[in-house]
Steps between C-alpha positions, in 0.01 A plus 500: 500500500187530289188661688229220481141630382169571725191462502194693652144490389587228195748795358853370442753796567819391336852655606609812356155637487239758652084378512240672637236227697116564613438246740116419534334568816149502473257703359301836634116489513493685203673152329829737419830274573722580750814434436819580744789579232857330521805634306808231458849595404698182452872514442678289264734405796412306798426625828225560780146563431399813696138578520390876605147529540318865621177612608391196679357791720299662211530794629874483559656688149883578611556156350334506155705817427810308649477205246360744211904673518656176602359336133621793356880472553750421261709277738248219463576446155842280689255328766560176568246246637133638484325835613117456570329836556132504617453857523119460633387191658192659670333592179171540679627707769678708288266598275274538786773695749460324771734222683236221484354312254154498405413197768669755744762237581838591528730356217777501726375304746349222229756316407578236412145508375271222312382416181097506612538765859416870467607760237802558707608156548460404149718814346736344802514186357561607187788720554637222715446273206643716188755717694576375836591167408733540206702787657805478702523840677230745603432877562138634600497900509263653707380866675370591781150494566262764374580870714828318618842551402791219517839568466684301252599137693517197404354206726617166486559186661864535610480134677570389135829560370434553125222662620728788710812545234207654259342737721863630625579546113155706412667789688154561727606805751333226722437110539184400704588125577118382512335134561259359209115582495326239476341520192760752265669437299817520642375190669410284224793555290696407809355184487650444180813617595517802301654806688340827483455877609272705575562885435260733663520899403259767453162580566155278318396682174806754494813492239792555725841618347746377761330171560471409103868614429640294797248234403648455131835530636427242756374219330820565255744478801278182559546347088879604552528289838341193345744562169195544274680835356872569506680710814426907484797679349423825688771605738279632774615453850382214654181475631432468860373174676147502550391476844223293651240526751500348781129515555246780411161635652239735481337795671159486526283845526422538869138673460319616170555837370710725244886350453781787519764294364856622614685243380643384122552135334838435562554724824713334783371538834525395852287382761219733634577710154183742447390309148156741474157607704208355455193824592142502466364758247484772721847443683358467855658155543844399359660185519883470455593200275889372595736248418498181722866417370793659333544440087424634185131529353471260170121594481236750606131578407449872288115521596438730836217374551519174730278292735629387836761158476604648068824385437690825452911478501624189433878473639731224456783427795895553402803370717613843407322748357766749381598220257141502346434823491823575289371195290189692442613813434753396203252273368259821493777720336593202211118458375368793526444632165693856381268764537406686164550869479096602489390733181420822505148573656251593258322845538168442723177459301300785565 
């Protein structure tokens, strides 16, 4: 079956072809356009139309390198169906660093926006408008916040069967089964019945190997589930069921001070584990910071410096923790990249 042509922004895309798209979003004070760009690969055959939109955090990068590689491959010359790639929705906030936009309003909580509301809510409405709506499938990619670390998960509504079958087939090391925000837009494209992910991994404003490789490889997994690209030939064993979380929490700094951090991203531990101490400058008063449960820690902040109730460790619950931990560790080993011998040191300047 024929692929049927699209349309965004008044730009026909017909099957079989690749088209770069600025959508318009405004203007800056200085009258300069903004414009968030939109790259469509349409297949000559028939199939889903999967958007996969970054940087809706503008200071959230790990996706923007994802979808750079992902555009690159050779395997989507055989797609089928429709790829839209919005590699940076938050133009403002990007160019800006920072997760807001200018109206300090958080994009991710705008949606589904309005034609005549704030800056956010209008960029909302027009990405509900020109991508949201005439997509079928969805994957938002996502970091942690800025001086916090995420290990690669996926988060999803799992009460949704289409919904679950695509996060289990990204290959996460874990699944966070997580309600809708009101106001993301995991939400809104609910409400059109379009299933989608969310991937969080890495750290705001960093490039992180791991995450980006299994990110790539993950939304293939995902294009090969919904039968957008043929099966993988490779003859690697087969890869372990992910495993999801229960529930998750976090622990909260107990006082102000200086954060020794004991623990890694990815560690398993147990209740009343030692997870780091929290001193004052001087190290007359120390405050032990522990686990309240057992599991495995899918995020953590990297600044020692922290205010009394910071969220520091953030550790999601297992039915058996064993099982994840061996998840995470081969899920380390597979993405992370061979190490290249290191030249020869050049003779010190003198």
């Amino acid at each position: 079956m024929i692929n049927q042509p699209l349309t965004i922004n008044g730009v026909t895309i017909k099957p079989g072809t690749r088209v770069s798209i600025d959508l318009p979003t405004g203007r800056l004070y200085t009258h300069t356009p903004i414009t968030v760009p939109v790259h469509v690969v349409s297949g000559k055959k028939a199939g889903p139309r999967l958007f996969i939109s970054a940087a809706i955090h503008g200071d959230e990068i790990n996706g923007v390198e994802i979808i750079r590689r992902l555009l690159k491959l050779p395997a989507l010359k055989r797609v089928r169906g429709t790829i839209i790639a919005i590699p940076n929705v938050n133009v403002h906030g990007l160019l800006n660093h920072s997760r807001y936009l200018p109206d300090r309003r958080d994009l991710n909580r705008s949606f589904p926006g309005s034609e005549k509301g704030s800056l956010a809510a209008r960029l909302a409405n027009t990405f509900m408008k020109e991508i949201v709506e005439k997509s079928s499938h969805g994957i938002d990619l996502h970091t942690g916040a800025l001086h916090r670390d995420n290990l690669p998960q996926i988060r999803a509504n799992l009460d949704d069967e289409e919904t679950e079958r695509l996060a289990r087939s990204f290959n996460a090391p874990v699944i966070i089964s997580s309600n809708l925000r009101d106001g993301s837009l995991r939400e809104s494209a609910s409400e059109y019945g379009i299933p989608m992910l969310l991937y969080e991994a890495g750290e705001a404003l960093r490039f992180d190997e791991v995450s980006i490789r299994a990110g790539v490889k993950g939304i293939v997994n995902v294009m090969r589930e919904l039968e957008m690209l043929p099966p993988s030939l490779s003859k690697r064993k087969k890869k372990i069921e992910p495993v999801v979380a229960r529930s998750s929490y976090w622990v909260r700094a107990p006082e102000s001070g200086i954060l020794r951090a004991m623990i890694p991203l990815g560690a398993r531990v147990k209740k009343n584990t030692l997870l780091g101490v929290v001193a004052d400058p001087f190290g007359e008063t120390e405050a032990n910071v522990k686990a309240q449960y057992s599991g495995i820690v899918i995020g953590r902040t990297n600044l020692p410096l922290v205010n009394e109730g910071d969220a520091l460790y953030h550790i999601a619950r297992f039915e058996d923790i064993e099982e994840i931990e061996a998840k995470v560790d081969e899920f380390q080993e597979e993405h992370t990249p061979e190490l290249i011998p290191s030249p020869k040191p050049e003779s010190p300047i003198i």
